[in-house]
N, C-alpha and C positions, 0 to 999 in steps of 0.2 A: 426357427430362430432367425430373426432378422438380424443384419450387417448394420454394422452403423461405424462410419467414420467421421474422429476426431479431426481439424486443425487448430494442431497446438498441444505440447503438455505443459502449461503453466498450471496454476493452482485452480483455474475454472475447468481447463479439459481434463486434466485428473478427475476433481469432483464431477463432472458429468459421464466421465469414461466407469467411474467404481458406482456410480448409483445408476448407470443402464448398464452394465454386466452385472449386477446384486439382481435387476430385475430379470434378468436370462437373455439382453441380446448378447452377442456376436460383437466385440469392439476392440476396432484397434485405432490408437492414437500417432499421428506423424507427426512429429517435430523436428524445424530446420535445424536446432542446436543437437550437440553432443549429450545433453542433460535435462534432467526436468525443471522447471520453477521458473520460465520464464522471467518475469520481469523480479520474481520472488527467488533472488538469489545472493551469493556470495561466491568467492575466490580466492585462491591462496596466490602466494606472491612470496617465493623464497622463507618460507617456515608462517608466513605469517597469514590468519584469515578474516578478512573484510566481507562486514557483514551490508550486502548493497542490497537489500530490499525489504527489512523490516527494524522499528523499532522496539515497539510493542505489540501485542495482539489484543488484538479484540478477540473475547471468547477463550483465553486462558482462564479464566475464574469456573469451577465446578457449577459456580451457582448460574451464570450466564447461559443464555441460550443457545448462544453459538458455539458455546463447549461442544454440545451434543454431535452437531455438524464436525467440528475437530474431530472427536473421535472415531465419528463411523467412515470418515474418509478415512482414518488412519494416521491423521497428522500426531495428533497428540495422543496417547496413551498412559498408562499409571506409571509406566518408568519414564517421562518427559519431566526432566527438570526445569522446573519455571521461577524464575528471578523477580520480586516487584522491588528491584532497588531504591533507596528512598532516603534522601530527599530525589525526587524523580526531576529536577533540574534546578541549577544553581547558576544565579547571574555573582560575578567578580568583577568588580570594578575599584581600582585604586585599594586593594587591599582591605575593600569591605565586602560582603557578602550577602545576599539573599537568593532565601531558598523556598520551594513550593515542594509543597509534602502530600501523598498521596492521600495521607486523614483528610477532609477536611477540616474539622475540630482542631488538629495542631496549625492546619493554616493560617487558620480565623485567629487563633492566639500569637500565633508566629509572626504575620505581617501586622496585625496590632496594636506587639511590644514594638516594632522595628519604625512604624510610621502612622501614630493614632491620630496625625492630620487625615489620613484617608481612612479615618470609622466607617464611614458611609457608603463608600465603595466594598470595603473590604465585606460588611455585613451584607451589603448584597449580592456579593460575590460568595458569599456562607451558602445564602439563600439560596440561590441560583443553582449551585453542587446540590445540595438537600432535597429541591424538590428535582432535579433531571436525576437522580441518583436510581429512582426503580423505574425509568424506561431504559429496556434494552431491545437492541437490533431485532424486528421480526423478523420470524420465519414461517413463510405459509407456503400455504400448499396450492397448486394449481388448479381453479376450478374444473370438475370434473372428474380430475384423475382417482381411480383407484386404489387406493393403498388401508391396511389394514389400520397403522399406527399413523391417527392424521394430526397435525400440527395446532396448537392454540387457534381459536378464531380471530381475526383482526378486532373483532370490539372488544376482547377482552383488553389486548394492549392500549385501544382508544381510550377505551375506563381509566388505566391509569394514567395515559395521558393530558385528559381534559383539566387534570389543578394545573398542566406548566402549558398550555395553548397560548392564554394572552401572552405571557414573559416569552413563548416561544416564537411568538409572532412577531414580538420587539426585538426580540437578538437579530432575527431574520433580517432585520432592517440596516444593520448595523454591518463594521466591519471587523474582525479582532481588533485591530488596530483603535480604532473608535471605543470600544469598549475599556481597551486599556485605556487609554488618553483621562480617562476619567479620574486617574489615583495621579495625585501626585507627585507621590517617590520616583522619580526617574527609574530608579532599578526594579521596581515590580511596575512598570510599564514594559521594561523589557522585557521582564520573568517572563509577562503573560503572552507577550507577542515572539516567545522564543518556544511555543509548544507546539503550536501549529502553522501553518502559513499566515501572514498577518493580514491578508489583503481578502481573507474569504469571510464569508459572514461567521457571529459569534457566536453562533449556538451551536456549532462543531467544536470550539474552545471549550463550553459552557457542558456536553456530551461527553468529550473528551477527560476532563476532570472529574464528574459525575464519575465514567467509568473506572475510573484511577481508586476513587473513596468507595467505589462499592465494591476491591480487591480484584477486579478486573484488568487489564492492559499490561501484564506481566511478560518480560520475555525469554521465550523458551532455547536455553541452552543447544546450541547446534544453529540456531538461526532459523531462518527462512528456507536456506538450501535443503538444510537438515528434515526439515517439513515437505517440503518435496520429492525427497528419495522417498521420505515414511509412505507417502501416498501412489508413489510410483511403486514400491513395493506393494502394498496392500492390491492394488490395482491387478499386477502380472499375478498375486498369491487369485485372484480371483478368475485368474485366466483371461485375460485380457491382456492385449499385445500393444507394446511403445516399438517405433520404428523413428531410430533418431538418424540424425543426418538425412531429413525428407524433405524437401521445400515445397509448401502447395503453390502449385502454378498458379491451380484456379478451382473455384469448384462446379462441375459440371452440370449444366442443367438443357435440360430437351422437355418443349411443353408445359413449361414452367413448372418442371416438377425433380427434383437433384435427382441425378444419376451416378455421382462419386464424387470424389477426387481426380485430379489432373497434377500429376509428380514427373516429373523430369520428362513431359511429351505423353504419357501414356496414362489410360484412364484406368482408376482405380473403382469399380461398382459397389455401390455402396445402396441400401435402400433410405436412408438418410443421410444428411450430413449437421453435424453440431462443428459451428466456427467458432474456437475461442481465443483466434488469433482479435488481437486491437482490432472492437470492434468499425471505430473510426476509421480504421486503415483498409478493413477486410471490407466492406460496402463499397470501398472506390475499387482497389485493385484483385479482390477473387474473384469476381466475376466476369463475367465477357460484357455485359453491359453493365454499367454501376447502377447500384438499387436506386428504387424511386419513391420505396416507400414513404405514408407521413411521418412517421418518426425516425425515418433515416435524414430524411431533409431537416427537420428541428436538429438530430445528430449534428450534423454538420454546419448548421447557421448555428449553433448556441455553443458550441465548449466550448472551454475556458483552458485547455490544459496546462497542467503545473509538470513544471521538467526543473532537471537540477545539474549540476556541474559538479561530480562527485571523486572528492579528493580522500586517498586512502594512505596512512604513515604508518611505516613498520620503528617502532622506537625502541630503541637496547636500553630500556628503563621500563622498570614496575612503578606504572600510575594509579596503583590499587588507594593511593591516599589523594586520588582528585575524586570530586564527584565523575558519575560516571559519564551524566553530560552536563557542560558545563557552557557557560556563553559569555564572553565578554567584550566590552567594547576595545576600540582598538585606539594606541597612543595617536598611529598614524593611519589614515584610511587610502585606500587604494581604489584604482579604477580597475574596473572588471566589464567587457563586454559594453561598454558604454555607462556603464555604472558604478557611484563611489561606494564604495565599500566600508562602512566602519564599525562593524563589529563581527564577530565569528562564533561560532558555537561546535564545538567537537564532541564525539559519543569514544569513549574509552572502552575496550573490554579487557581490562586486567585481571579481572578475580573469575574470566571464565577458562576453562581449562582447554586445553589445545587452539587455544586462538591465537597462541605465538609462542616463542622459544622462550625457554626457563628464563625467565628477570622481566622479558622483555615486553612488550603491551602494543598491542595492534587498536587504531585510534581512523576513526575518519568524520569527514563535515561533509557539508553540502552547503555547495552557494544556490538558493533558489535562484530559477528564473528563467524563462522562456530566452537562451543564447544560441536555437540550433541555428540560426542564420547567421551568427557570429563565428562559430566552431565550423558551419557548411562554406562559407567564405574563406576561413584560414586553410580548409583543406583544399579547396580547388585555385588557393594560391599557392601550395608547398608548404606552407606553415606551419602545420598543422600540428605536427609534434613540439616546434618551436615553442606553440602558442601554451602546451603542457607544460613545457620546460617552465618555462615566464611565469605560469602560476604558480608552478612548484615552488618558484623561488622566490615567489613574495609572498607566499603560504607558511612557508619555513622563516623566512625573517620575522614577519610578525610575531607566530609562537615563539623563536627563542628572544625575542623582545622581551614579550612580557612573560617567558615561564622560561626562567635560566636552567629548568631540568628538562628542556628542549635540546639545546645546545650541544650540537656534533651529535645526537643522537641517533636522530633519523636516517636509517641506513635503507631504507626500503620506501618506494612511493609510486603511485599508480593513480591515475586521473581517467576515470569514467564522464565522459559528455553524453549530452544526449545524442549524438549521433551512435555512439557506440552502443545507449539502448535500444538505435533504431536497427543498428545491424544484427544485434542478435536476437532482438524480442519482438521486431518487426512494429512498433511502438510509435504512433502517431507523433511524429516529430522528435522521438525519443522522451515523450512524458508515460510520466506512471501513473497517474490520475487528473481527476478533473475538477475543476474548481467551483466550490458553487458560490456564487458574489452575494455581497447585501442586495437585498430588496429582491434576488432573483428566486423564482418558486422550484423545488427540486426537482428533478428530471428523471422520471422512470421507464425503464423502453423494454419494450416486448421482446421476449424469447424466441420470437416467429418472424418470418418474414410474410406480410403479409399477401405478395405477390407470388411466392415463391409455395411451393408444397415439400416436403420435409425437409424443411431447412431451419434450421435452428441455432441462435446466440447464445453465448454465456460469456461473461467477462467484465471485468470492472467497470467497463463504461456503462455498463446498464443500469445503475443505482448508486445515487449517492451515498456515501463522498467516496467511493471507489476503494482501490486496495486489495487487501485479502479477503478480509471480510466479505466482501460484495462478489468476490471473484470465484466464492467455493459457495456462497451460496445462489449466486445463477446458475453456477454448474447443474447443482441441484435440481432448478427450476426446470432445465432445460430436458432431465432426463425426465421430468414429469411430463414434460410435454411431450417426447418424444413415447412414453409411458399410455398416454392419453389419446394418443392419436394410433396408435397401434390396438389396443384395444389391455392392455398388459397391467397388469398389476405392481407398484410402484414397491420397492423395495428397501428400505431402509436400515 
């Protein structure tokens, strides 16, 4: 039995740690934090629990492919209660309302009645859901490897692909932002530019919604966190060892061939090693020389990373009668980080249980946007908590502005930057994923290092548009490769 060491238990070295111990290595996983789930986490805060690393999932829906992947990590199981609240986001503005409904079919009639200036858009916007609706996220297998129970072929997915190719190629060109521009109604320009990032191309908006109408993107009660014990559990039930509180120094290579781990001075031997620390961050600083390979250097000239300024309110009120995310624009706008700010959007979880004390409702937002040189400034002037304070308090004026059932409420608040995901998740400049632009072609990176001999990636950066999704399934990849190159039978 071969040794194989993890850096990292986020959601990619979990799935790589449970699918090479399923095949019979030897695996233990070091992670610098207290806990598992990486950048896929949340926190309590005085009774209250802030969900910081998921909205939705991809691969909730039985019917979806990446269910399959949930399950056998252990994330999801038949007791995971999973929510597709709906309408799944509501723009408020002046005391009117619109909403986007996970049907299509109620959308298409929804936005319609509300603005039959935009027909045109609207029915292409029908469109557009209807046919992205039966592609889902593949999963393949690694050329080569061994396994008994092997994955769809990629032409199968290609087949269903080729009706949305042109329209796919058109979004690609495009920005969300751009897309919406196209309707009229000011408030379903905001709807649409309030589901995803607005500045990435459209056909993640256009994916996005497809997966909503095909009963997909549902979120599982407990969160994100809650999904990473499942898998941290599942993992140790398979005999496989987590060693938390471990920082990798570096990972060790002689002859360009890995020899372990390097943790607090001392070498850890390992016959492979799988990195699913940020893989942007881990090519410059695990190694003794930074890699060179060609798709580490594209790595590094091409991302775009998206990072966020993450405000969390503990509120002595049940908002079980707001939607649950909601966005509005603001009477008065504010600057932020060099930026005006004029509208907000907040995620409630009142109707979920133990997310806060009886009445009371645990609520957070995120301001997008690349500010770690904003936040790295205020802290190497003293500021730094200041510069919390300041948000806090002009985060809190504008909600009890416009929602008088704000008002003296908010007794609990916690503001995550991205410096602070840089400190625990070791996270390229503190972003959680990567952005892929109009007109830019999507960016897929190998599991291997090509210089290097059993060295092995897995983690968001490796497949668009990053996330969970992409994070449990390079996991995957990686034990296949490490499956593959051993001679072993892949185990699923």
């Amino acid at each position: 039995m071969k040794n194989i060491a993890i850096a990292g238990a986020g959601i990619a070295g979990l799935s790589s740690g449970i699918y090479a111990r399923k095949s019979g290595f030897n695996v233990t996983i070091y992670e610098s934090h207290t806990i598992p789930g990486g950048n896929c986490t949340s926190w309590r805060r005085n009774g209250y629990l802030f969900e910081g690393g998921m909205h939705w999932l991809t691969g909730s829906s039985p019917d979806s492919s990446l269910n399959k992947i949930w399950r056998e990590t252990g994330a999801l199981s038949e007791l995971s209660n999973i929510s597709n609240h709906d309408p799944f986001v509501v723009v408020d503005s002046d005391s009117k309302s619109v909403a986007l409904y996970r049907d299509a079919e109620q959308s298409k009639n929804y936005l319609l009645n509300i603005s039959p200036e935009d027909s045109g858009p609207i029915m292409q916007l029908y469109k557009d859901i209807r046919g992205f609706k039966a592609v889902q996220m593949p999963i393949m297998d690694v050329p080569g490897v061994k396994t008994k129970e092997k994955s769809p072929p990629m032409w199968k997915m290609m087949i269903k692909m080729l009706p949305i190719m042109p329209r796919l190629a058109a979004l690609a060109k495009i920005s969300v932002a751009d897309y919406a521009a196209q309707f009229r109604n000011p408030m379903i320009r905001s709807l649409l530019g309030s589901v995803i990032p607005s500045d990435i191309n459209a056909s993640s908006l256009i994916f996005t919604l497809a997966g909503f109408a095909a009963g997909d993107g549902g979120y599982v009660e407990g969160g994100s966190l809650a999904m990473a014990h499942n898998m941290a559990k599942r993992f140790e039930e398979l005999g496989g060892v987590i060693q938390y509180g471990k920082k990798v120094d570096r990972v060790a290579i002689k002859d360009n061939k890995a020899q372990g781990l390097v943790i607090d001075g001392s070498l850890i031997e390992a016959d492979a090693v799988i990195v699913t620390v940020d893989t942007l961050s881990a090519i410059d600083t695990l190694f003794e020389k930074p890699l060179s390979d060609k798709w580490v250097l594209q790595m590094r000239r091409s991302t775009a990373p998206l990072a966020c300024t993450f405000i969390c309110l503990g509120v002595e009120e049940d908002l079980s009668h707001l939607p649950e995310l909601l966005l509005f624009p603001l009477k008065r706008s504010f600057d932020f980080a060099g930026n005006s700010v004029s509208e907000l959007s907040f995620h409630h979880y009142a109707s979920y249980r133990n997310y806060a004390p009886r009445g009371c409702s645990s609520v957070t937002l995120a301001l997008l946007g690349d500010t770690y040189d904003y936040w790295k400034a205020l802290r190497e002037e003293g500021r730094y908590e200041q510069g919390k304070q300041e948000l806090f308090a002009v985060i809190k004026d504008r909600l009890e502005e416009q929602f008088p059932v704000f008002r003296d409420k908010i007794k609990v608040w916690d503001i995550a930057t991205p410096l602070t995901y840089e400190r625990y998740c070791g996270t390229y400049r503190g972003s959680f994923m990567t952005k892929t632009l109009p007109g830019e072609k999507q960016k897929f990176y190998p599991s291997k290092s090509g210089d290097l001999d059993n060295v092995y990636f897995a983690g968001q950066r490796l497949m668009p548009p990053g996330g969970m999704p992409c994070a449990v399934v390079t996991g995957r990849s990686a034990a296949q490769h490490v499956c593959k190159d051993f001679g072993v039978e892949f185990i699923s």
